[in-house]
KOLGU-4560 file (N, C-alpha, C; in nm, 3 decimals, padded with zeros to 5 digits):
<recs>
<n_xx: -01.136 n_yy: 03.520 n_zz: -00.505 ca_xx: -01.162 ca_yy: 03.395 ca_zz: -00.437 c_xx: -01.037 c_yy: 03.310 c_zz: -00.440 mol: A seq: 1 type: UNK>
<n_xx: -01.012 n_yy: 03.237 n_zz: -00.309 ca_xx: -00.892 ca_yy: 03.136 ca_zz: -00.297 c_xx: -00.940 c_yy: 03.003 c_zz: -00.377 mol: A seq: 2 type: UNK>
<n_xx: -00.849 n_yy: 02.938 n_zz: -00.453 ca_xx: -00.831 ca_yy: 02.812 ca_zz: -00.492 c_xx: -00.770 c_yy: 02.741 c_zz: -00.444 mol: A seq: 3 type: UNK>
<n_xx: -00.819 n_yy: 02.628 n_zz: -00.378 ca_xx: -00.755 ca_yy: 02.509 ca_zz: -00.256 c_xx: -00.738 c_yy: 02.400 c_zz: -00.374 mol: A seq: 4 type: UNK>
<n_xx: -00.671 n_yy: 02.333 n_zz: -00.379 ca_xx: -00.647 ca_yy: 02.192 ca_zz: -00.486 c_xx: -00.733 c_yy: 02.096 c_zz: -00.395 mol: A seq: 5 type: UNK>
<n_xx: -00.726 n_yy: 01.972 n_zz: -00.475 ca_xx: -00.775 ca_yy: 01.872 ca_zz: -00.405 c_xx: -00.671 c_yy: 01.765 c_zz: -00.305 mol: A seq: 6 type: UNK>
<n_xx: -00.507 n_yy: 01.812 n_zz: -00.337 ca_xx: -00.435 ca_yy: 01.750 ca_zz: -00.253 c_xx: -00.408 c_yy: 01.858 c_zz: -00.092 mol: A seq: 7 type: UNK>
<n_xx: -00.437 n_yy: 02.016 n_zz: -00.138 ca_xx: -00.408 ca_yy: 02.059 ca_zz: 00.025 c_xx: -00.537 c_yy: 02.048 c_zz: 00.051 mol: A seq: 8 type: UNK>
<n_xx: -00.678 n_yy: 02.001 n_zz: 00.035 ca_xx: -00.779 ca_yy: 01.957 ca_zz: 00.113 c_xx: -00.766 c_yy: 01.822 c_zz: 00.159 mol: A seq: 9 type: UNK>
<n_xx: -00.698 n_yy: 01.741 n_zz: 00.083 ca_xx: -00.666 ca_yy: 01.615 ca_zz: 00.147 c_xx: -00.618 c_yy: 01.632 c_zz: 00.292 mol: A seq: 10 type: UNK>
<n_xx: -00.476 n_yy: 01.696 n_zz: 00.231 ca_xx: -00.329 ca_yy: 01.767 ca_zz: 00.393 c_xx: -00.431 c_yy: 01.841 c_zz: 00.519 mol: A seq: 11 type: UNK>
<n_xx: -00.516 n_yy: 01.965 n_zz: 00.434 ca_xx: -00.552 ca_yy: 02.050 ca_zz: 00.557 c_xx: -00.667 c_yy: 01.952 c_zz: 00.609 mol: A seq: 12 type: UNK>
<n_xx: -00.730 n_yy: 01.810 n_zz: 00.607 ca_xx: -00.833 ca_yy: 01.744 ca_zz: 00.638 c_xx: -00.705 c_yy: 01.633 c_zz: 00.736 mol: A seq: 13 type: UNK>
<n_xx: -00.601 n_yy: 01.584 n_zz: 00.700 ca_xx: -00.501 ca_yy: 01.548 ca_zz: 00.782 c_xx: -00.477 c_yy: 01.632 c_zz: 00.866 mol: A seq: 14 type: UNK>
<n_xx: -00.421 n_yy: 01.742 n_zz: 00.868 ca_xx: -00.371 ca_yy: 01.843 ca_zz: 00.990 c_xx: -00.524 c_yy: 01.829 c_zz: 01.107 mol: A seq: 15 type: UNK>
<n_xx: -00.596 n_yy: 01.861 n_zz: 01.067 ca_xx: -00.741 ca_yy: 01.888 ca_zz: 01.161 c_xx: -00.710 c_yy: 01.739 c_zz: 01.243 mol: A seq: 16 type: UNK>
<n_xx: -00.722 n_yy: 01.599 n_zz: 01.142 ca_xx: -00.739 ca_yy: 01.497 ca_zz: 01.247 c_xx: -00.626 c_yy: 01.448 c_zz: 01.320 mol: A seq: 17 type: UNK>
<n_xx: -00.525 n_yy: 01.448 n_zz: 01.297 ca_xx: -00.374 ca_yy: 01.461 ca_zz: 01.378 c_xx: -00.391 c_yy: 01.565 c_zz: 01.470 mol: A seq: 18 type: UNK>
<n_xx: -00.448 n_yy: 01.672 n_zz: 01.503 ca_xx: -00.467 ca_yy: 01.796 ca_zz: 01.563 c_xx: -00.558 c_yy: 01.793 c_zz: 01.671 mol: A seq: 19 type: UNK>
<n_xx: -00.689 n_yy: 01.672 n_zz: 01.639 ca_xx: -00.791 ca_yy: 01.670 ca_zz: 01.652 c_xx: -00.885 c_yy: 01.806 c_zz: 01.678 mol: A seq: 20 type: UNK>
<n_xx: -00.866 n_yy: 01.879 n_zz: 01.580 ca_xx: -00.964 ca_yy: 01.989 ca_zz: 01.542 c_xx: -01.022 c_yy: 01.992 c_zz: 01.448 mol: A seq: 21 type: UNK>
<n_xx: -01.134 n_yy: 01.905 n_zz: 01.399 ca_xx: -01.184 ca_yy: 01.868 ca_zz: 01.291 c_xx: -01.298 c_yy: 01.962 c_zz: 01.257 mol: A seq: 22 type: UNK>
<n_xx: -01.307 n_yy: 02.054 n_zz: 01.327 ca_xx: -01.409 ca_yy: 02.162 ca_zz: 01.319 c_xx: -01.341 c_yy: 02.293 c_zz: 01.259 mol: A seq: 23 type: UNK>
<n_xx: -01.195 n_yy: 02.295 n_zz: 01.276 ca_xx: -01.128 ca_yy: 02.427 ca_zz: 01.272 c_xx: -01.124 c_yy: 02.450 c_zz: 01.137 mol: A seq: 24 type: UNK>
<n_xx: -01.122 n_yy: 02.613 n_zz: 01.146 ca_xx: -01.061 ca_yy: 02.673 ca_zz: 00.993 c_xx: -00.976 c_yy: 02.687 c_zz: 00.942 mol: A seq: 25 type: UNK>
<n_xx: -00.923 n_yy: 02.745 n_zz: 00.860 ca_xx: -00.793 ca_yy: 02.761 ca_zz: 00.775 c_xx: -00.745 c_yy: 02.898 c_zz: 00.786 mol: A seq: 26 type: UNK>
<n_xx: -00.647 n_yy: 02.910 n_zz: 00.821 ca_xx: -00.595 ca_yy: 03.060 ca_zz: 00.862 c_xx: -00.507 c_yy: 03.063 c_zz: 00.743 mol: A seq: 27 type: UNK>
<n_xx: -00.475 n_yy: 03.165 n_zz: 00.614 ca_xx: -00.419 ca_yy: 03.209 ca_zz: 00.569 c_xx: -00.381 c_yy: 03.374 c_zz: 00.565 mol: A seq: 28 type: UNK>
<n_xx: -00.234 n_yy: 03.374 n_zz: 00.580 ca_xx: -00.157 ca_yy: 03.529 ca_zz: 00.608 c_xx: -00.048 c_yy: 03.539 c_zz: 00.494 mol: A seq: 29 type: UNK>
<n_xx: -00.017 n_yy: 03.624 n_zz: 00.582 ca_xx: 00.160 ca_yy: 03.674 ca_zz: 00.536 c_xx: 00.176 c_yy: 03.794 c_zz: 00.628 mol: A seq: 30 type: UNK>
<n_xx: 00.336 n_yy: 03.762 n_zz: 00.644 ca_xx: 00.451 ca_yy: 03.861 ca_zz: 00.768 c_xx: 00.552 c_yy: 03.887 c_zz: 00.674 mol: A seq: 31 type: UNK>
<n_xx: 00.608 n_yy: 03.990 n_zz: 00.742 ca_xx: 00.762 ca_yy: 04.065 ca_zz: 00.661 c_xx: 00.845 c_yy: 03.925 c_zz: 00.670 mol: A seq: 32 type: UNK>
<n_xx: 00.923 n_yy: 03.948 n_zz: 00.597 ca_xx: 01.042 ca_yy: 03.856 ca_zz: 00.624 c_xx: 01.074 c_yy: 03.751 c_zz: 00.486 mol: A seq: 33 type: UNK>
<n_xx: 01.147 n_yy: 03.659 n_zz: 00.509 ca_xx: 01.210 ca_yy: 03.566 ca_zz: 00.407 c_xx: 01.262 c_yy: 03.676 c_zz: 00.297 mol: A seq: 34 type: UNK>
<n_xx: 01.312 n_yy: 03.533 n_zz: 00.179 ca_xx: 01.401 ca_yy: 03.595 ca_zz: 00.112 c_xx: 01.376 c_yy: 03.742 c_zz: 00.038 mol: A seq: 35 type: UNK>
<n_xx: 01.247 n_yy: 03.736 n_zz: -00.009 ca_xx: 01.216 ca_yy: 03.845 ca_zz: -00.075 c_xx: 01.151 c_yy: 03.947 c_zz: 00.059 mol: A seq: 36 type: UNK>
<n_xx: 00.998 n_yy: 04.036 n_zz: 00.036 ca_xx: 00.990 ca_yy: 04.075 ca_zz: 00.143 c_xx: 00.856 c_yy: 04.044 c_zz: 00.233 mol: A seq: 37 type: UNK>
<n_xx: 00.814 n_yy: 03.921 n_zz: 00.200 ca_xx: 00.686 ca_yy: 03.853 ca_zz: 00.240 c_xx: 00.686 c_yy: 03.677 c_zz: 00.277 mol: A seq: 38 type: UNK>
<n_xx: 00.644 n_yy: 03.670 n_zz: 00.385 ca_xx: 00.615 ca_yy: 03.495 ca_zz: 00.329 c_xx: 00.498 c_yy: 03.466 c_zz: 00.388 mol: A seq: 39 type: UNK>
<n_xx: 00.469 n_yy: 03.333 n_zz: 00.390 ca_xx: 00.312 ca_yy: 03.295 ca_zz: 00.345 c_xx: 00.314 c_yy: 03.210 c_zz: 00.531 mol: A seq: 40 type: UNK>
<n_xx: 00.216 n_yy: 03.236 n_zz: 00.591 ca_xx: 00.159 ca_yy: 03.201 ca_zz: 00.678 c_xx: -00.006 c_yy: 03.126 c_zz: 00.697 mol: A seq: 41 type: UNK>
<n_xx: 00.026 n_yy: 03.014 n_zz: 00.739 ca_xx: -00.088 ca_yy: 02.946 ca_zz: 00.734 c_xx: -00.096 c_yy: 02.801 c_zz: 00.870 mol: A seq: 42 type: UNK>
<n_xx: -00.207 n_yy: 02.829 n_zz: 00.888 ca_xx: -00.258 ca_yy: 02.746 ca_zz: 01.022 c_xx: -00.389 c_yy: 02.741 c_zz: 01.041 mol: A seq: 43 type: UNK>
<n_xx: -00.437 n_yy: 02.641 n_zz: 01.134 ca_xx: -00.560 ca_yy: 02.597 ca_zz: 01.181 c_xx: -00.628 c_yy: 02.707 c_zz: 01.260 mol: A seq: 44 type: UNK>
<n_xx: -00.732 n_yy: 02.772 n_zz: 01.269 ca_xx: -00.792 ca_yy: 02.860 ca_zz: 01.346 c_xx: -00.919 c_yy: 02.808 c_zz: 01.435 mol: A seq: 45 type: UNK>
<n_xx: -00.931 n_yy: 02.830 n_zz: 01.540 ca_xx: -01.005 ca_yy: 02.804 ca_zz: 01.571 c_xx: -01.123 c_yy: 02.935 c_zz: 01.623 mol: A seq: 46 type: UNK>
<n_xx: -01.074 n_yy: 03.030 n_zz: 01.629 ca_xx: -01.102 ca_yy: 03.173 ca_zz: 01.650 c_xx: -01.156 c_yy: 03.303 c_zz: 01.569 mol: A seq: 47 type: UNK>
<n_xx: -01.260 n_yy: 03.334 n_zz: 01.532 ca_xx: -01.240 ca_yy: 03.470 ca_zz: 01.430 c_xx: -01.232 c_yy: 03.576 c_zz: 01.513 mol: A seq: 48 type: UNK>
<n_xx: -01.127 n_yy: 03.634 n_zz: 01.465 ca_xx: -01.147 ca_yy: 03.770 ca_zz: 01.474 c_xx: -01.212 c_yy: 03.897 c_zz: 01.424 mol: A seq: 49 type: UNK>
<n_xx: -01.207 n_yy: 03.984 n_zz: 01.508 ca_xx: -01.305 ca_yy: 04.079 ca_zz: 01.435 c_xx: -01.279 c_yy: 04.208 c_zz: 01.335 mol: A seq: 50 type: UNK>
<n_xx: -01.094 n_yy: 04.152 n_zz: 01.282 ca_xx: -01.097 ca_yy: 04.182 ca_zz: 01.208 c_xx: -01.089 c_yy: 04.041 c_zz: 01.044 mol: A seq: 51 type: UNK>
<n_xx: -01.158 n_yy: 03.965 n_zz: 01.076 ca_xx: -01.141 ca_yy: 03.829 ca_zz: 00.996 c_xx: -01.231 c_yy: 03.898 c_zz: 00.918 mol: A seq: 52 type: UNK>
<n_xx: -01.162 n_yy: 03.777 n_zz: 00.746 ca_xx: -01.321 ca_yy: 03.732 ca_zz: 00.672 c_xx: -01.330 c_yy: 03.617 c_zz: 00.657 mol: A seq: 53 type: UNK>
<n_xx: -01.390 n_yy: 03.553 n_zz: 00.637 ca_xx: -01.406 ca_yy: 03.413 ca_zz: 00.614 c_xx: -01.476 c_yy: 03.387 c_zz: 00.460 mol: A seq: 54 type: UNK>
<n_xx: -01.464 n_yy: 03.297 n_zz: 00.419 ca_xx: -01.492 ca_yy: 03.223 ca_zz: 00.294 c_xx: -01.490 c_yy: 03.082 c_zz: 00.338 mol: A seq: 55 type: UNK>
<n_xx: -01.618 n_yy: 03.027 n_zz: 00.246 ca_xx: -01.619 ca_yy: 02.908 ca_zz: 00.222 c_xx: -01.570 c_yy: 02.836 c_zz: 00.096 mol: A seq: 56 type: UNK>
<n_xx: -01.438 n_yy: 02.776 n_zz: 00.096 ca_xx: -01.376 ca_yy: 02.731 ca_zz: -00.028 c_xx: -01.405 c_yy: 02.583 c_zz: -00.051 mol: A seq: 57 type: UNK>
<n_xx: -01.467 n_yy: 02.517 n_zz: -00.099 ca_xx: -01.435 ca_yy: 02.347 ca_zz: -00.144 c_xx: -01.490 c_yy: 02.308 c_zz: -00.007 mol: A seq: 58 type: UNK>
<n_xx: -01.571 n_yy: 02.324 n_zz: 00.100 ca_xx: -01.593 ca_yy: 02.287 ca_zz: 00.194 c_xx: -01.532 c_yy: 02.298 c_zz: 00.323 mol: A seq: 59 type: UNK>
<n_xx: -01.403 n_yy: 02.408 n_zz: 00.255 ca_xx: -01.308 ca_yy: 02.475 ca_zz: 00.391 c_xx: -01.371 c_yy: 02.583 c_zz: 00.417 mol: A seq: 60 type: UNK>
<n_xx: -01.366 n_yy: 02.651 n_zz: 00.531 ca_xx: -01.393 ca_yy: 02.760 ca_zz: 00.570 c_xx: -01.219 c_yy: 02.868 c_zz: 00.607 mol: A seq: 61 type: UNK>
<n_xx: -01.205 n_yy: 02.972 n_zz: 00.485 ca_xx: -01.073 ca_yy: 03.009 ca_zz: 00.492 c_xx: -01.116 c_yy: 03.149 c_zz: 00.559 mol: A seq: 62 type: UNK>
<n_xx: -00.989 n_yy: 03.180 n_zz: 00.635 ca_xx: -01.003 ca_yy: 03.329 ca_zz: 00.754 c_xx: -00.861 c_yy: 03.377 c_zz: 00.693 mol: A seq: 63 type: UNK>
<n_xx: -00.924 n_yy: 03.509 n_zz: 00.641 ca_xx: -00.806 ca_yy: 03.648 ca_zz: 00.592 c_xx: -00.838 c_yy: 03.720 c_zz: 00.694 mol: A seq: 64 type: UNK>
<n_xx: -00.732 n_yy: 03.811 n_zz: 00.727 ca_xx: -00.733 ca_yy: 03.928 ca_zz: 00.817 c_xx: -00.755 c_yy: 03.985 c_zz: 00.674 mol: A seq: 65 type: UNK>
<n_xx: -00.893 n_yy: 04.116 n_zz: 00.723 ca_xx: -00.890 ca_yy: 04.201 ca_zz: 00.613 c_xx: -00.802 c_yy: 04.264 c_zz: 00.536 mol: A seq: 66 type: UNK>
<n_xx: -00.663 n_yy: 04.299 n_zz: 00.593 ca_xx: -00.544 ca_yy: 04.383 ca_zz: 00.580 c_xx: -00.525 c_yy: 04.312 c_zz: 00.457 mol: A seq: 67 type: UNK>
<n_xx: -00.478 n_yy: 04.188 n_zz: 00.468 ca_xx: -00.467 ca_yy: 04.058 ca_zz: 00.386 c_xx: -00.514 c_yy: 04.010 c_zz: 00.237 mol: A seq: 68 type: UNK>
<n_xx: -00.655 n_yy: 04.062 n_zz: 00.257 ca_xx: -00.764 ca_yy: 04.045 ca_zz: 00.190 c_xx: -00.671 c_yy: 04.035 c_zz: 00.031 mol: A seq: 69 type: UNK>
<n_xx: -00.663 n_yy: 04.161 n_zz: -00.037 ca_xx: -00.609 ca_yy: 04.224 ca_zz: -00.113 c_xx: -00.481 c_yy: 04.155 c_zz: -00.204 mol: A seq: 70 type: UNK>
<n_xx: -00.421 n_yy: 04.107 n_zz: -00.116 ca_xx: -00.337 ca_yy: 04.021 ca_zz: -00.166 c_xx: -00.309 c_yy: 03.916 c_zz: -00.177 mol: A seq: 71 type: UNK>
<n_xx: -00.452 n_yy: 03.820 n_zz: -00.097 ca_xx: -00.433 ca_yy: 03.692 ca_zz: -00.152 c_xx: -00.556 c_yy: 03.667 c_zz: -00.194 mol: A seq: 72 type: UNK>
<n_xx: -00.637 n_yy: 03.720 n_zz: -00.219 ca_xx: -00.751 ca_yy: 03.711 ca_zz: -00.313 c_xx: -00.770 c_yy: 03.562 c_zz: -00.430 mol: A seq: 73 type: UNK>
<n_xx: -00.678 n_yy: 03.613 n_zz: -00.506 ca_xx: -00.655 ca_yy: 03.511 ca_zz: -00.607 c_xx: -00.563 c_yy: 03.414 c_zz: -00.578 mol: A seq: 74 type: UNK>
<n_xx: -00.511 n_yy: 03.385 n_zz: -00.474 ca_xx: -00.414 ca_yy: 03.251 ca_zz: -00.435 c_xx: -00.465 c_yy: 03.165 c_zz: -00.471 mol: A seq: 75 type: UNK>
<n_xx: -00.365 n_yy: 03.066 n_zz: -00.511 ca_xx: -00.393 ca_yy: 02.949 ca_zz: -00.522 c_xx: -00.284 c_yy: 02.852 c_zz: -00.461 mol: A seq: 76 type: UNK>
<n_xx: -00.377 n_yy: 02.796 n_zz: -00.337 ca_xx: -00.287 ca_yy: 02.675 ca_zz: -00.298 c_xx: -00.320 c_yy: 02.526 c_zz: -00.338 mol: A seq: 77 type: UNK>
<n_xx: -00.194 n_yy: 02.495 n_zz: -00.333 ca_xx: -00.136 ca_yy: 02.327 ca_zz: -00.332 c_xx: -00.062 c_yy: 02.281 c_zz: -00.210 mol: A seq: 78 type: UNK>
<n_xx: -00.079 n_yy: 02.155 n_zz: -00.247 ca_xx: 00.008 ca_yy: 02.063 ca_zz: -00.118 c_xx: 00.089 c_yy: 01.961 c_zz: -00.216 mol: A seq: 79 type: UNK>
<n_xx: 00.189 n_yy: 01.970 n_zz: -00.206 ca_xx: 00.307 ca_yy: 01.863 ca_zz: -00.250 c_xx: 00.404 c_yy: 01.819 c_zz: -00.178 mol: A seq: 80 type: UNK>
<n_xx: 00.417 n_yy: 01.680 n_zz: -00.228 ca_xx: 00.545 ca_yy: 01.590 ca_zz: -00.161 c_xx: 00.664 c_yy: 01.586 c_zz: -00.269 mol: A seq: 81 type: UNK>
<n_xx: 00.788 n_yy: 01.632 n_zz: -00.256 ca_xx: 00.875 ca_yy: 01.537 ca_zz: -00.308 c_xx: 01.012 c_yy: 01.545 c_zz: -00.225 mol: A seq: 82 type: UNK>
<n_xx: 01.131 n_yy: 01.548 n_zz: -00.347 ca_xx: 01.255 ca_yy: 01.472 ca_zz: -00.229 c_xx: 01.287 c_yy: 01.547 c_zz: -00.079 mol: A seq: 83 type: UNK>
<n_xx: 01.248 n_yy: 01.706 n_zz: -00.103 ca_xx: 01.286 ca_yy: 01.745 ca_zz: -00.006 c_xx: 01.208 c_yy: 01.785 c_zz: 00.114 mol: A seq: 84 type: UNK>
<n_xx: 01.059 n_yy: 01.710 n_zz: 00.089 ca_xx: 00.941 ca_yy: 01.705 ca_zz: 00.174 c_xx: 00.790 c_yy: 01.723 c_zz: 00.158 mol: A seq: 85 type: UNK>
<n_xx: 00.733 n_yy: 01.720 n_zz: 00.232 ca_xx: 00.565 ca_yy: 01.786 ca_zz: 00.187 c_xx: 00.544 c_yy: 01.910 c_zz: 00.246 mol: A seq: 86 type: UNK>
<n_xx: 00.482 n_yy: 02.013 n_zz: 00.110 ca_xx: 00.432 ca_yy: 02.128 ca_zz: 00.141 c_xx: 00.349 c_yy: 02.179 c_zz: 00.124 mol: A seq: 87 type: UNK>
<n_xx: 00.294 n_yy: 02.300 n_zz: 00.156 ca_xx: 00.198 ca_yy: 02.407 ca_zz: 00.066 c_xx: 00.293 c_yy: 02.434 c_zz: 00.003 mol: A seq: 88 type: UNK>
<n_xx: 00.184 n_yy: 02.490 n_zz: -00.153 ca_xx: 00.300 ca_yy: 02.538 ca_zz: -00.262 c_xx: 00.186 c_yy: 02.632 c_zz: -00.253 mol: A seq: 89 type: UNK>
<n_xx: 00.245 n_yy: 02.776 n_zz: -00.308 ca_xx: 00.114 ca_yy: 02.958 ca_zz: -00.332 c_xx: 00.138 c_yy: 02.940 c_zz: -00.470 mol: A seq: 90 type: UNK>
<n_xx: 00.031 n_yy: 03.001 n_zz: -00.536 ca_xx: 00.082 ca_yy: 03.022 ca_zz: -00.699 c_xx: -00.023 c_yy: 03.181 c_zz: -00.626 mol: A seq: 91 type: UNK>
<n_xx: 00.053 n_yy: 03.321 n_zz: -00.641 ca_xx: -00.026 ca_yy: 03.419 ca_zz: -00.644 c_xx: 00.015 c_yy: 03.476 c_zz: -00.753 mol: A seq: 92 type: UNK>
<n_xx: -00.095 n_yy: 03.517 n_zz: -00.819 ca_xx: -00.129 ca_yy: 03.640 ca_zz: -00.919 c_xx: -00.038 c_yy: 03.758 c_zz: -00.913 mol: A seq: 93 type: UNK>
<n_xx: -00.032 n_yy: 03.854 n_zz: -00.773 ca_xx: 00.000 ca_yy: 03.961 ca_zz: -00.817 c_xx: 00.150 c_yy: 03.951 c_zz: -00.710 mol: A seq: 94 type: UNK>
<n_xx: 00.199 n_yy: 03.833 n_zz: -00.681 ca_xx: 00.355 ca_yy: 03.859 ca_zz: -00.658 c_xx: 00.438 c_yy: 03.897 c_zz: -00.776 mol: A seq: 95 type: UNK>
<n_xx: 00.526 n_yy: 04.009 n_zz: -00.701 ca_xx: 00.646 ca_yy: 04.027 ca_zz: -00.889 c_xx: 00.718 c_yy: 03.969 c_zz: -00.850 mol: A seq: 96 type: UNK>
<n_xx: 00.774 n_yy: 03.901 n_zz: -00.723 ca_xx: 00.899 ca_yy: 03.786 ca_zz: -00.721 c_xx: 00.858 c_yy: 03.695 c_zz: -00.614 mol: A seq: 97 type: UNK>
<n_xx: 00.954 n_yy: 03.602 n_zz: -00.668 ca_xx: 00.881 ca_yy: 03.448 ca_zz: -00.612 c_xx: 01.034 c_yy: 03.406 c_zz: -00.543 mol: A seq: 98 type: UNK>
<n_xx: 01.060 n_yy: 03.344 n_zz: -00.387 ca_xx: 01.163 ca_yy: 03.290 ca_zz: -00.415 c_xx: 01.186 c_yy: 03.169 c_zz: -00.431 mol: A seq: 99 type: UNK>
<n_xx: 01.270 n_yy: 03.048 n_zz: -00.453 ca_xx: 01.289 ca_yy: 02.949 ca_zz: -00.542 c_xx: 01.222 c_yy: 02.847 c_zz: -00.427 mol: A seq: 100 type: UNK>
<n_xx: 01.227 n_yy: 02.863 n_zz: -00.287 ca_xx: 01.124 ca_yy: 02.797 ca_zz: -00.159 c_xx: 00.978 c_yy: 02.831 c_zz: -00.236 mol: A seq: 101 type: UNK>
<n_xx: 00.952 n_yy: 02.936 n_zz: -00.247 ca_xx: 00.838 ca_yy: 02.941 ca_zz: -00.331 c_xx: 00.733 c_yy: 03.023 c_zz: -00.223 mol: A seq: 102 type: UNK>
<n_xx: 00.803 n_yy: 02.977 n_zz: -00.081 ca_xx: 00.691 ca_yy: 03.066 ca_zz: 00.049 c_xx: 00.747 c_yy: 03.216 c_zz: 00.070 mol: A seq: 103 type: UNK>
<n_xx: 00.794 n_yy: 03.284 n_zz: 00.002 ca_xx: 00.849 ca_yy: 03.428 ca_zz: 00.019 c_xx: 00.856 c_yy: 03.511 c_zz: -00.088 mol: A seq: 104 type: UNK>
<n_xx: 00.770 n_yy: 03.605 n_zz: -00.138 ca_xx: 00.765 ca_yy: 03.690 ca_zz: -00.217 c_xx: 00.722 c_yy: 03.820 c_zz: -00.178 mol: A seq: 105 type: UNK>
<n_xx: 00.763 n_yy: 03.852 n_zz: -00.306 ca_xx: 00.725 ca_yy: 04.016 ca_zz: -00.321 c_xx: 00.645 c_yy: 04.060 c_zz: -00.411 mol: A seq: 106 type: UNK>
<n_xx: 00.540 n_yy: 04.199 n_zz: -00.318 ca_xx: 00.416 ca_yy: 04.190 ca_zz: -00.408 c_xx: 00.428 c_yy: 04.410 c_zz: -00.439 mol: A seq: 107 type: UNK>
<n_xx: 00.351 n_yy: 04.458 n_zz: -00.552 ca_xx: 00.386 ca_yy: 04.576 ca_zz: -00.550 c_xx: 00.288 c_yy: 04.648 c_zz: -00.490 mol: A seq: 108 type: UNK>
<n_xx: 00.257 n_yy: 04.763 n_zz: -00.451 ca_xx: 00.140 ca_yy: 04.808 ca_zz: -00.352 c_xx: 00.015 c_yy: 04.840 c_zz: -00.413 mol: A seq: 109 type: UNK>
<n_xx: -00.088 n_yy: 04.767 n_zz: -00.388 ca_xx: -00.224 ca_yy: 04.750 ca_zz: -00.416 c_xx: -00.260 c_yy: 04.903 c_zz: -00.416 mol: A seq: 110 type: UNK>
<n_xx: -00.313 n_yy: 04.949 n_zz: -00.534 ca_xx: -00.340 ca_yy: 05.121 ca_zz: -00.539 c_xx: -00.499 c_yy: 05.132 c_zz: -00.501 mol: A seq: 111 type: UNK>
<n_xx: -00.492 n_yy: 05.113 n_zz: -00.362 ca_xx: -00.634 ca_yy: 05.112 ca_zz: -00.273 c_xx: -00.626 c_yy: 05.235 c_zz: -00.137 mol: A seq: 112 type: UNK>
<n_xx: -00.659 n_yy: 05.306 n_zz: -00.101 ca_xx: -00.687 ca_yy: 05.366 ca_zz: 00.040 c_xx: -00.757 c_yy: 05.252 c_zz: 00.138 mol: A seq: 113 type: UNK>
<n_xx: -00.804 n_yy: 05.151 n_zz: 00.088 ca_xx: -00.917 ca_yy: 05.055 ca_zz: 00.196 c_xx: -00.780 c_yy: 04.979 c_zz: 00.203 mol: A seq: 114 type: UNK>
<n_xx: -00.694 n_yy: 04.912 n_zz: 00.125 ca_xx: -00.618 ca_yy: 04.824 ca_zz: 00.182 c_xx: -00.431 c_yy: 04.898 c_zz: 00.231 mol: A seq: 115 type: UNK>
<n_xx: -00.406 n_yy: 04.777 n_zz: 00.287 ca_xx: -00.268 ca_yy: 04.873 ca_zz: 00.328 c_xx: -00.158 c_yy: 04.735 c_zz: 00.309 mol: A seq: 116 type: UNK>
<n_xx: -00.032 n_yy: 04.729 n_zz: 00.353 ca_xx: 00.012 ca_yy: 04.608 ca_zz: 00.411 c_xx: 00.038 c_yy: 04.619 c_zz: 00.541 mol: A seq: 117 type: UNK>
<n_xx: 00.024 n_yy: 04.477 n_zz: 00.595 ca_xx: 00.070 ca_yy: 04.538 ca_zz: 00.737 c_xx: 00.248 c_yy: 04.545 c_zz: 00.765 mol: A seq: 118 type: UNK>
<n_xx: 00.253 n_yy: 04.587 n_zz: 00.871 ca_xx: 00.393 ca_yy: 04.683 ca_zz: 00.917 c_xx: 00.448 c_yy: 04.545 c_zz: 01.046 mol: A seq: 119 type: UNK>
</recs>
């Protein structure tokens, strides 16, 4: 299960009304790339797909692509401000490297046949 803080429910309850999508969900991912070999993707959904899951976290409704599932299971997000801006911050469990942005890591391969990463 994902852990949302009470400051990125504050942010993701800002994004919706600046957005005016106060109905939408929470899209959390990850794509190849950044420093290490992952980074963290996240946005408003308004759509499931049919390969989605959804969860109800703290009164959010969060959407993993199943692929996904696996590796952010145990996330835990935050939202913080300081000198060099406001963000999501990830604290995940099973990254082995973090980079010092904090949105790009590397995770080792989930010993599953049901899950994969995507390509």
């Amino acid at each position: 299960m994902i852990e949302i803080s009470k400051a990125a429910i504050a942010e993701i309850a800002r994004m919706r009304s600046v957005r005016d999508r106060l109905d939408s969900k929470l899209r959390i991912g990850f794509n190849s790339g950044g420093c290490e070999s992952f980074y963290y993707t996240i946005d408003l959904a308004d759509a499931i797909e049919s390969t989605d899951c959804v969860c109800e976290v703290d009164g959010i409704s969060v959407v993993i692509d199943r692929q996904h599932l696996a590796y952010l299971d145990a996330l835990k997000l935050d939202y913080a401000e300081d000198l060099m801006g406001g963000g999501f911050r990830f604290e995940n469990p099973i990254a082995t490297t973090v980079c010092g942005c904090g949105n790009s890591f590397a995770i080792a391969t989930v010993e599953s046949e049901r899950w994969q990463l995507p390509t």
